[in-house]
C-alpha positions as a printed NumPy array, in Angstrom:
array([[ 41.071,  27.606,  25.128],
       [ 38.425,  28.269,  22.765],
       [ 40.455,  29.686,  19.323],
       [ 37.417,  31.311,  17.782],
       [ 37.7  ,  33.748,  20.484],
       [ 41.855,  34.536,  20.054],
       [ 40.513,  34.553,  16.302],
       [ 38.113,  36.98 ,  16.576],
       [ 40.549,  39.132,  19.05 ],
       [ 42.906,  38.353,  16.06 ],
       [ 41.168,  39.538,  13.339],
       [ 39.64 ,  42.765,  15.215],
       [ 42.892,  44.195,  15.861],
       [ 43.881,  43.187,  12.096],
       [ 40.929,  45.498,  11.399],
       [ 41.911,  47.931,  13.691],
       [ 45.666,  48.33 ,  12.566],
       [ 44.42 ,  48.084,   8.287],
       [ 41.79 ,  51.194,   9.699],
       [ 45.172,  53.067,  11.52 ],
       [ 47.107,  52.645,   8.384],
       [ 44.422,  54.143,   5.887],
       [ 43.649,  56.894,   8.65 ],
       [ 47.137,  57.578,   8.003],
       [ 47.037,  57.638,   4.061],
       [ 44.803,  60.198,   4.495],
       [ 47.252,  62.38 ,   5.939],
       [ 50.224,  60.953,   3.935],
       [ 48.68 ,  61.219,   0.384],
       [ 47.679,  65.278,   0.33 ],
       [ 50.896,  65.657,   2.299],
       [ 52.804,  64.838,  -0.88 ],
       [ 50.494,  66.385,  -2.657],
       [ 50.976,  69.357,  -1.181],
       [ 55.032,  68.776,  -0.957],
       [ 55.336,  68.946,   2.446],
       [ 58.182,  66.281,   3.002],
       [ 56.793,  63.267,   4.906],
       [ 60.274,  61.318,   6.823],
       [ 58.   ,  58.463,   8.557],
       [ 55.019,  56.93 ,   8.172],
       [ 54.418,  54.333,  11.089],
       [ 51.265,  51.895,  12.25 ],
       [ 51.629,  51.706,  15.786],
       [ 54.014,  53.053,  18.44 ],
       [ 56.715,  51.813,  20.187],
       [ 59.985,  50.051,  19.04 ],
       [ 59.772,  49.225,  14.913],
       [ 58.936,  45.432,  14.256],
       [ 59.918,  46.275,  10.678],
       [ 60.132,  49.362,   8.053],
       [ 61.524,  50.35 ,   4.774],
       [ 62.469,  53.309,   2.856],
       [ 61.339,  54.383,  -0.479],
       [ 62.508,  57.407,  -1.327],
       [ 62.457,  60.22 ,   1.733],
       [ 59.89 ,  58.097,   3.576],
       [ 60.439,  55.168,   5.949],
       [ 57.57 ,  53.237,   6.034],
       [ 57.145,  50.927,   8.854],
       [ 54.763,  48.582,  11.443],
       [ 55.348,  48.781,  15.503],
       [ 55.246,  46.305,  17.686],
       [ 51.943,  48.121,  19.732],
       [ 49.162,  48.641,  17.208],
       [ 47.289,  50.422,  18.793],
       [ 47.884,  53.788,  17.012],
       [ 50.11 ,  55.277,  14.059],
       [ 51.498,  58.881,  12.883],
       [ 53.413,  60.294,  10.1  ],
       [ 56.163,  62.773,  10.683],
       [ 55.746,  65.716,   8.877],
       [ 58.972,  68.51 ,   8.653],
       [ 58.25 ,  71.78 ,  10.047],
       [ 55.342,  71.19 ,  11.967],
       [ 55.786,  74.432,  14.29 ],
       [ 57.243,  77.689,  12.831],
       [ 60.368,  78.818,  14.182],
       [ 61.022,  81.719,  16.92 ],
       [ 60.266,  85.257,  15.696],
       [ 64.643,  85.944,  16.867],
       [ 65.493,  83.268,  14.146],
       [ 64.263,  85.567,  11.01 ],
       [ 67.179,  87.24 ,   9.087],
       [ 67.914,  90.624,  10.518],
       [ 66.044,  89.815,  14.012],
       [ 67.626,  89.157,  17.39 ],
       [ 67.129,  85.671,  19.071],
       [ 64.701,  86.089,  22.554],
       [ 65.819,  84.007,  25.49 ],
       [ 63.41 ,  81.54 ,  27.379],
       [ 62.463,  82.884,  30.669],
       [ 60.362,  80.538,  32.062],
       [ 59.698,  76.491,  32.265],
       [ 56.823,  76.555,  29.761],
       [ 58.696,  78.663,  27.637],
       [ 61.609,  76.838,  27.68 ],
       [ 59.252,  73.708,  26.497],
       [ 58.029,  75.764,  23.527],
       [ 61.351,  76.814,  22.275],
       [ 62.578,  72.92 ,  22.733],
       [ 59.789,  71.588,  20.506],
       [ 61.187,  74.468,  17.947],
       [ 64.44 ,  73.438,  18.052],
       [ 63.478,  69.58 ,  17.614],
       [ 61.117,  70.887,  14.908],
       [ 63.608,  72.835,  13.186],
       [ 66.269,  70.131,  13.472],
       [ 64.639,  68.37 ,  10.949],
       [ 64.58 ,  71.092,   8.25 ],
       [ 67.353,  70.655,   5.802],
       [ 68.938,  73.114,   3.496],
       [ 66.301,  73.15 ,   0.288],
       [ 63.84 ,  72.205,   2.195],
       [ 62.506,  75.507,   3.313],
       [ 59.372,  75.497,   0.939],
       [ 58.258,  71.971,   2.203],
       [ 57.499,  72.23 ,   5.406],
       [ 54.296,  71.834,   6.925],
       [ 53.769,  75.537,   8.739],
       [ 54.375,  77.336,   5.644],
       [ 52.061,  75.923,   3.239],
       [ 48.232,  77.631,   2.915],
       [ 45.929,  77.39 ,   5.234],
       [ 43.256,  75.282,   3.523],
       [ 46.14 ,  72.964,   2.45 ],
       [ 47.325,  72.653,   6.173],
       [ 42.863,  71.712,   6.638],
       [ 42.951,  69.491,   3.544],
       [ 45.854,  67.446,   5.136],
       [ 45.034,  66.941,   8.933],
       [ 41.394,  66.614,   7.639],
       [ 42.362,  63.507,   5.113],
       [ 42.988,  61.161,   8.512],
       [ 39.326,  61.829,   9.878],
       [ 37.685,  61.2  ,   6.68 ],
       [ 39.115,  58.136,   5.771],
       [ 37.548,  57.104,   8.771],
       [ 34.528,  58.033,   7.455],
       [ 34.599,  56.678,   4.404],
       [ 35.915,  53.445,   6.142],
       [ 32.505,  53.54 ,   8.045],
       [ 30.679,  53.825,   5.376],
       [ 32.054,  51.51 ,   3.45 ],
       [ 31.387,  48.917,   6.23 ],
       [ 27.533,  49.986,   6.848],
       [ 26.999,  49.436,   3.53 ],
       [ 28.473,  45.921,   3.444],
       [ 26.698,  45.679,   6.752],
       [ 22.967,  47.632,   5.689],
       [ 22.975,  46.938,   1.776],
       [ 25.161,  43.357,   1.568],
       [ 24.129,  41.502,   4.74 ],
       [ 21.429,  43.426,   6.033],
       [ 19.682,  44.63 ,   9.45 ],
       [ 17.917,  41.666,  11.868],
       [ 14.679,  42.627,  11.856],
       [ 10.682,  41.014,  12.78 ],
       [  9.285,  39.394,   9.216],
       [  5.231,  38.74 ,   8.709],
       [  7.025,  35.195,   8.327],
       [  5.09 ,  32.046,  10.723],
       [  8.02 ,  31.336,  13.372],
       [  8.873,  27.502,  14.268],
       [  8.246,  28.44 ,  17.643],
       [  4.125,  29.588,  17.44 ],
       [  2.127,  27.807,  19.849],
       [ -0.803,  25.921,  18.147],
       [ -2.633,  27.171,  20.774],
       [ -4.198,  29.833,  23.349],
       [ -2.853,  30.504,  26.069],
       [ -4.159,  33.19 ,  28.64 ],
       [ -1.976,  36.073,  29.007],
       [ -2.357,  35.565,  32.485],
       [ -0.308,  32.146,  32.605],
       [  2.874,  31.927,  32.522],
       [  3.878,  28.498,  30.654],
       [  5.147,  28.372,  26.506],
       [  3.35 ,  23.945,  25.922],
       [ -0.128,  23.54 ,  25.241],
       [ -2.049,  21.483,  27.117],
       [ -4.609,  19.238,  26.366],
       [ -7.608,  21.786,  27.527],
       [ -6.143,  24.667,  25.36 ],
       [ -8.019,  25.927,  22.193],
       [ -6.347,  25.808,  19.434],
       [ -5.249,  29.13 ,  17.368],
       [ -7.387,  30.783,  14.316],
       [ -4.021,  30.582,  12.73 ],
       [ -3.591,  26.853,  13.818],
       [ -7.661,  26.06 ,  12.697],
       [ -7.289,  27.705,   9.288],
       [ -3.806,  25.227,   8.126],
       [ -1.173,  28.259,   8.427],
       [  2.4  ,  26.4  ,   8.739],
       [  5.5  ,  27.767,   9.986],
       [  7.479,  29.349,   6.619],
       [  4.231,  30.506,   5.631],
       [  5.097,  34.265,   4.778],
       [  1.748,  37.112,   5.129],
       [  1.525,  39.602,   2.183],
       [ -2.032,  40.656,   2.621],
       [ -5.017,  41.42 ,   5.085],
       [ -8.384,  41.503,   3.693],
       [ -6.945,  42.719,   0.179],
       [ -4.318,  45.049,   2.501],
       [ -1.133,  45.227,   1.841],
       [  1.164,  43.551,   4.512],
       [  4.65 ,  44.924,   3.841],
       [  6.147,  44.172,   7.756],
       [  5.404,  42.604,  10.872],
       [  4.248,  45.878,  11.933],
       [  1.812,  45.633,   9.52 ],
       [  0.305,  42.36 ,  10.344],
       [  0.065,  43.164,  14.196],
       [ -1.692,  46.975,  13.556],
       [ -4.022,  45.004,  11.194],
       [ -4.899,  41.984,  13.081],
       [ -5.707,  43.863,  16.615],
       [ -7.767,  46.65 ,  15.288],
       [ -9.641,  44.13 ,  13.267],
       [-11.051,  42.586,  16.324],
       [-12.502,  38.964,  16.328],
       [-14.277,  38.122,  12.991],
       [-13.756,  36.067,   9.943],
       [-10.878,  37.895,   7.4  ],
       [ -9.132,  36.375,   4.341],
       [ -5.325,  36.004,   5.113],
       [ -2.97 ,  36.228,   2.136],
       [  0.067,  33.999,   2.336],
       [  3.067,  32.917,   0.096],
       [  3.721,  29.228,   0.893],
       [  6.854,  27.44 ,  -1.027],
       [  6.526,  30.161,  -3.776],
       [  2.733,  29.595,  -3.93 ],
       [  0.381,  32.453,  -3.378],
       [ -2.105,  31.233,  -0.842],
       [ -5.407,  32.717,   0.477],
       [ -6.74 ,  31.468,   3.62 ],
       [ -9.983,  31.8  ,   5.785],
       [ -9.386,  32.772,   9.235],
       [-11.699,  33.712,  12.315],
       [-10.137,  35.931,  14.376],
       [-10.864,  35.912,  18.446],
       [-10.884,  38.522,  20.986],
       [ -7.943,  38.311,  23.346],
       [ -5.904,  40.404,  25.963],
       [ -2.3  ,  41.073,  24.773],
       [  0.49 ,  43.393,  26.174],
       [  0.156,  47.06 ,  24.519],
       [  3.338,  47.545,  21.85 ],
       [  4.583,  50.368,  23.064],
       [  4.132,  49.6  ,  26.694],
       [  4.547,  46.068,  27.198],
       [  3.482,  46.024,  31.515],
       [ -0.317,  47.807,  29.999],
       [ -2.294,  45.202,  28.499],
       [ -4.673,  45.528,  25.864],
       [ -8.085,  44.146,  26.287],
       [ -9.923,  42.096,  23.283],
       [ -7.725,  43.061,  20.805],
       [ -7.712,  40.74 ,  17.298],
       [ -5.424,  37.718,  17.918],
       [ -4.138,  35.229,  15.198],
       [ -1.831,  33.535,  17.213],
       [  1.291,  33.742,  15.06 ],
       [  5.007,  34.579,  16.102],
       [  7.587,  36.275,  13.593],
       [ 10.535,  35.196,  12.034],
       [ 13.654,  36.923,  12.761],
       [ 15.031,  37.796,   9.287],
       [ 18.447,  39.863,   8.105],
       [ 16.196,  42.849,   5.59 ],
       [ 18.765,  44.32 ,   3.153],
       [ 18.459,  48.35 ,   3.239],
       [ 19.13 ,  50.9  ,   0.303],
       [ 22.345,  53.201,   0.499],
       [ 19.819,  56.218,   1.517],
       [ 18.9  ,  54.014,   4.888],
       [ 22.888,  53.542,   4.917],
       [ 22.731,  57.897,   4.981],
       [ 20.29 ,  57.997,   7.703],
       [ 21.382,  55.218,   9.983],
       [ 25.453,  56.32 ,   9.675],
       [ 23.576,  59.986,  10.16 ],
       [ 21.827,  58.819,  13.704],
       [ 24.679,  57.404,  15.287],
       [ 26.729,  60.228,  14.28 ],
       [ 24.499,  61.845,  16.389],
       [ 24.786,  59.519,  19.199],
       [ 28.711,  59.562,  18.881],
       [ 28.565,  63.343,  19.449],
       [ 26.652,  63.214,  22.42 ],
       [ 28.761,  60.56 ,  23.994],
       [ 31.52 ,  62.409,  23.096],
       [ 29.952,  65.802,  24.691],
       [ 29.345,  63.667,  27.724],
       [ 32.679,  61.755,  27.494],
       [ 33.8  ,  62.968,  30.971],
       [ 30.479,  61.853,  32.624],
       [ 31.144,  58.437,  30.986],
       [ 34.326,  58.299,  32.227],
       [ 33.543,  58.446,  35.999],
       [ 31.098,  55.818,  34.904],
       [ 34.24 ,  53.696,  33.75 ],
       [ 36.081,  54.94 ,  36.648],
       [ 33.007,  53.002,  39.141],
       [ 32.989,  50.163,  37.053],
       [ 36.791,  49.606,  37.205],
       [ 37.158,  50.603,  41.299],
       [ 33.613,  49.321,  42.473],
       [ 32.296,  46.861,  40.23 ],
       [ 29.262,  48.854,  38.842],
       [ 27.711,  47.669,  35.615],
       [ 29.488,  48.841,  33.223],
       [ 27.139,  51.601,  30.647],
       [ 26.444,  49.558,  27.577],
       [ 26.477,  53.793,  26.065],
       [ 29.8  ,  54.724,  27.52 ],
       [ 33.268,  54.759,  25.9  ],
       [ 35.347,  51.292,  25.614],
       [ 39.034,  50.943,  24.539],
       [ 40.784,  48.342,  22.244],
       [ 41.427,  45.825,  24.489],
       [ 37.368,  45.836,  25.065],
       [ 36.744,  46.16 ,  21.814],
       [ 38.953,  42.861,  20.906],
       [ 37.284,  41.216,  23.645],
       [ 34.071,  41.884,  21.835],
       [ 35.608,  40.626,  18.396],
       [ 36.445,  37.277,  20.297],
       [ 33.011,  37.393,  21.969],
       [ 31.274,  37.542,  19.044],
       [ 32.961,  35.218,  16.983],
       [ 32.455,  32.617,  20.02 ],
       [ 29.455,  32.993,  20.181],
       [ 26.478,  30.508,  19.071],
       [ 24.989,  32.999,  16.775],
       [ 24.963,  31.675,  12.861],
       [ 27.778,  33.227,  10.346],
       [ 25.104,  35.736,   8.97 ],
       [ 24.637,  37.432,  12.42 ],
       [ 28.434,  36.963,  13.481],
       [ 29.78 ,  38.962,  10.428],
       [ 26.79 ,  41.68 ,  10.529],
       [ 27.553,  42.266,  14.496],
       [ 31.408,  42.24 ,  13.871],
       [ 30.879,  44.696,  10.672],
       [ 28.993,  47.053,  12.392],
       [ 31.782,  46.959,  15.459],
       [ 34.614,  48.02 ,  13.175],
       [ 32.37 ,  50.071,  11.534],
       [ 31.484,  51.994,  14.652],
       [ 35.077,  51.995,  15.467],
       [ 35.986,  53.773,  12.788],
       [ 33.334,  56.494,  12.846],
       [ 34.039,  57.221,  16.415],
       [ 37.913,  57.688,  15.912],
       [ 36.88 ,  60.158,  13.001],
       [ 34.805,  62.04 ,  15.335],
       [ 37.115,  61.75 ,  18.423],
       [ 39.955,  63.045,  15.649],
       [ 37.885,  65.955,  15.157],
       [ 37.788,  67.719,  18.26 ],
       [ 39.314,  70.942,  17.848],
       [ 42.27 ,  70.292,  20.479],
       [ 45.735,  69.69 ,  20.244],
       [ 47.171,  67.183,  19.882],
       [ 44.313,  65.323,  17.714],
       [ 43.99 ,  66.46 ,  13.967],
       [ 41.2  ,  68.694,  15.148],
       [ 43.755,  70.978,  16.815],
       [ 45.76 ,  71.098,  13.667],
       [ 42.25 ,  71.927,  11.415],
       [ 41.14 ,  74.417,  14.405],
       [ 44.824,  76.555,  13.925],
       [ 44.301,  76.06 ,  10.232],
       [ 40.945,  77.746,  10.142],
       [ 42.21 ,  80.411,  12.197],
       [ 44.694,  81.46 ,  10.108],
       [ 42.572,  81.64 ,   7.189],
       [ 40.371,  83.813,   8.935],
       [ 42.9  ,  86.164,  10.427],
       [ 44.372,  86.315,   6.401],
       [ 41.014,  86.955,   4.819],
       [ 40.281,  89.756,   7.168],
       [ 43.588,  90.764,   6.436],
       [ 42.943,  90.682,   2.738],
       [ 39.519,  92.695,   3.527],
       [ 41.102,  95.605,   5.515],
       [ 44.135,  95.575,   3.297],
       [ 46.576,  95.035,   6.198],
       [ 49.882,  93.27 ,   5.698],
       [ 49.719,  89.821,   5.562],
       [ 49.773,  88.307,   9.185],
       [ 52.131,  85.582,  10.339],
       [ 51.383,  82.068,  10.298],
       [ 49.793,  80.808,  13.207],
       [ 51.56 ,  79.22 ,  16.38 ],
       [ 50.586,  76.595,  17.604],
       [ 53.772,  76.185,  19.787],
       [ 52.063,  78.84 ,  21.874],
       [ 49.428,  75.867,  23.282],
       [ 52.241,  72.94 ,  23.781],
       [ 52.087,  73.102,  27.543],
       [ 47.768,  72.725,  27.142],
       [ 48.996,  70.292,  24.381],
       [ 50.903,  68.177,  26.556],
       [ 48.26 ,  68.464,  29.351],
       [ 45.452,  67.554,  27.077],
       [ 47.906,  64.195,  25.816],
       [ 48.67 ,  63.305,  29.789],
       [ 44.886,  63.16 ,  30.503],
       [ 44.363,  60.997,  27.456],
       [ 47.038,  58.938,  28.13 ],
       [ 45.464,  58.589,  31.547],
       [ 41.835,  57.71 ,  29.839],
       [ 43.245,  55.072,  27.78 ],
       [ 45.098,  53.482,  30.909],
       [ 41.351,  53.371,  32.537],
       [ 40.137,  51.854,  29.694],
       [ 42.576,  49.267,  29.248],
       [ 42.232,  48.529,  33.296],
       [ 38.082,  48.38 ,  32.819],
       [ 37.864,  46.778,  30.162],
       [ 40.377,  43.805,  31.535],
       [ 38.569,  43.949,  34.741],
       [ 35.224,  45.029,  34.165],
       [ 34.722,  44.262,  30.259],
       [ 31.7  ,  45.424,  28.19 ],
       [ 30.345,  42.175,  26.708],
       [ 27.954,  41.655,  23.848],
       [ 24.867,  40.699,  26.954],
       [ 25.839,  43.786,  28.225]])
C-alpha cells in the first residue's frame, strides 16, 4: 500500500471537514448575533462520533464528513389558523399535509420565551446576512488559499532560464530524435559558452522580462550576430551570439511551422513565479467565471458523468467530481513524483477550488441550499419596501413552507447526483493525467 496516498486522502478530507466547519461559523456566528437561538451545530451527518454542550448549543463531529448544518429554531413560520383569534385550516391534500408536518416539527422546537428568537421573524436582511455568512466563508477560505498558493508558493510557469535538458545542438525539425549526433552543428547558444542556469535579462539592450520575451525577440530577429545579456551565479554576463535561420513550430499553432525564424537553441526552465494579491483578484475572478458556467451546464456534465460511470467514456477533465474523487486526487497528488513545491501548490489550489465551488453551488437560489434561504429573504424585503412605498400594511413574512414539496424534490435529485458521483468517481475516477 503506498501511505502517501491514504495520507493525502487523509489530509484532503481533514481539509474538507476544517472548510465544513468554518462554512458553518458563518452561519452560526451572525445567528447569535442576531439572537436567533442556535440548538446544534454539527460537521457531518449521520450518527454523532462526539459533541458537547455549551450553553443552548450542542456542538458536535459525525461519523460521515462529508457535510454539516446548524439547527436554527423557527425556521418556517407557523400556519395562518395558529394566530390568536384565527381558526386552525385542515390539510386537504398529501403535499399539504407535508407542509403542515414540517410546521409542526418546526414549531415543536419553539419554547415559551423564545418567541422573539426564532429565525422567520427576524428582518429580512438579517435572515440574508445569516444564510449568506456560510457561502462567504467559503470565499474567503478560497482566497485565503490562492494567496498562499499565487503570492506564497507561486504559479509554474516558462523562465528565460537555460534548461538542463537543451540540446547542444541542431536538429532539423523534421527529425524526430532528442541526442546529437556526431554530424549535428552545434547551437549559437552552445558556440557562444551559454550554460544551463544561465538566466536571459536582455536582447540587444531589450529588456527580457519572460520566456515570452526571449522567443518574440529571438525569431523576429532572424539570423545575425546580437549581444545576449545573461545573469550567471549572480554575475551579469554579456555574450556574443550569431543567430541562424531555422524552421520551428508557430506558438500559437504548434502543427504550422514557421519558416527561417531566429533560433538560439535554448529550452526554458520550469520555475514556481510568485504573483501579487491583484493577480490573486483576477485569477480567483476567472475561475469564478468558469465555476458559473459549469454550474449553468451542471446537468450537461452530469450525463457526461452518467457515460463515464455506465460506459466507460473518458471522464471530462471540466465536469463536476465529488469527495470521494476529490480525495482520490489528494492521494494522487501526494503520490506522486512531483517535488514538495509542486505537491503543496497543486493540493492548495484543489482545496482552494473546493471551497469556491461549494460557495457558488451554496448560492443558487433554491431550496434547500442557503441560496433558497437568501432568495426568500430578498423577497421579503422587496414585498416590505414596496409596502413601505405604497403605504400598505406591513405584509407577512414570507413562506417558504409553501416550496417544501419542490424542496424535497430538488434534495432527492441531489441526493441522487452525489450517489453518481460517488459511483464515478470509484469506478471511473478523474485523475491528475486526466
Amino acid at each position: 500500500m503506498n501511505w502517501l496516498y491514504v495520507v493525502g486522502i487523509i489530509l484532503f478530507l481533514l481539509g474538507l471537514m476544517v472548510s465544513i466547519a468554518l462554512h458553518e461559523i458563518g452561519h452560526l456566528v451572525p445567528a447569535k448575533i442576531f439572537g436567533v437561538k442556535v440548538t446544534q451545530y454539527m460537521v457531518g451527518f449521520g450518527s454523532t462520533a462526539w459533541s458537547r454542550r455549551k450553553g443552548e448549543t450542542e456542538y458536535g463531529i459525525k461519523w460521515i464528513p462529508f457535510g454539516g448544518y446548524i439547527r436554527m429554531i423557527g425556521m418556517l413560520p407557523p400556519r395562518p389558523g395558529d394566530e390568536p383569534g384565527k381558526l386552525r385550516s385542515t390539510a386537504t391534500g398529501p403535499w399539504q399535509g407535508l407542509i403542515e408536518s414540517a410546521r409542526d416539527a418546526a414549531q415543536e422546537e419553539v419554547r415559551p420565551g423564545d418567541e422573539d428568537r426564532v429565525f422567520y421573524r427576524k428582518k429580512w436582511w438579517q435572515k440574508v446576512i445569516i444564510m449568506s455568512g456560510g457561502p462567504a466563508m467559503n470565499f474567503v477560505l478560497a482566497f485565503i488559499f490562492f494567496t498562499i498558493l499565487l503570492v506564497g508558493i507561486g504559479l509554474p510557469t516558462w523562465a528565460p532560464i537555460v534548461s538542463p535538458d537543451t540540446n547542444t545542438c541542431v536538429i532539423p525539425i523534421s527529425e524526430q530524435r532528442t541526442q546529437c549526433k556526431a554530424t549535428d552543428k552545434p547551437t549559437p547558444a552552445a558556440q557562444a559558452g551559454m550554460k544551463p542556469g544561465d538566466r536571459m535579462v536582455s536582447f540587444n539592450g531589450e529588456r527580457i522580462g519572460s520566456w515570452e520575451d526571449a522567443t518574440r525577440l529571438i525569431r523576429s530577429h532572424g539570423p545575425g550576430p546580437v549581444k545576449v545579456g545573461i545573469v550567471r551565479d549572480g554575475k551579469p554576463m554579456t555574450l556574443n551570439v550569431t543567430l541562424i535561420a531555422q524552421d520551428r513550430p508557430n506558438l500559437e499553432n504548434p502543427e504550422k511551422i514557421d519558416k527561417n525564424v531566429g533560433f538560439l537553441g535554448v529550452l526554458p526552465t520550469e520555475v514556481m513565479e510568485q504573483q501579487s494579491i491583484g493577480q490573486v483578484i483576477g485569477y480567483m475572478g476567472e475561475l469564478t467565471g468558469r465555476v458559473a458556467g459549469s454550474l449553468i451546464n451542471l446537468p450537461e456534465k452530469m450525463v457526461g458523468v452518467w457515460h463515464a460511470a455506465f460506459s466507460g467514456e473518458e471522464r471530462d477533465p471540466e465536469g463536476p467530481v465529488g469527495v470521494v474523487g476529490a480525495g482520490r486526487m489528494g492521494g494522487e497528488i501526494l503520490a506522486s513524483d512531483l517535488s514538495t513545491e509542486k505537491k503543496v501548490a497543486i493540493f492548495v489550489n484543489l482545496l482552494a477550488g473546493f471551497n469556491l465551488a461549494i460557495g457558488m453551488f451554496n448560492l443558487i437560489p433554491l431550496l434547500p441550499l442557503d441560496g433558497g434561504h437568501i432568495a426568500g429573504g430578498l423577497w421579503e424585503g422587496i414585498k416590505r419596501g414596496f409596502a413601505r412605498i405604497m403605504r400598505r400594511p406591513e405584509p407577512a413574512y414570507v413562506d417558504i413552507a409553501k416550496v417544501l414539496p419542490l424542496t424535497y424534490a430538488i434534495a432527492i435529485v441531489m441526493m441522487i447526483m452525489a450517489g453518481l458521483l460517488v459511483y464515478a468517481d470509484l469506478v471511473n475516477p478523474l485523475t491528475l493525467t486526466n
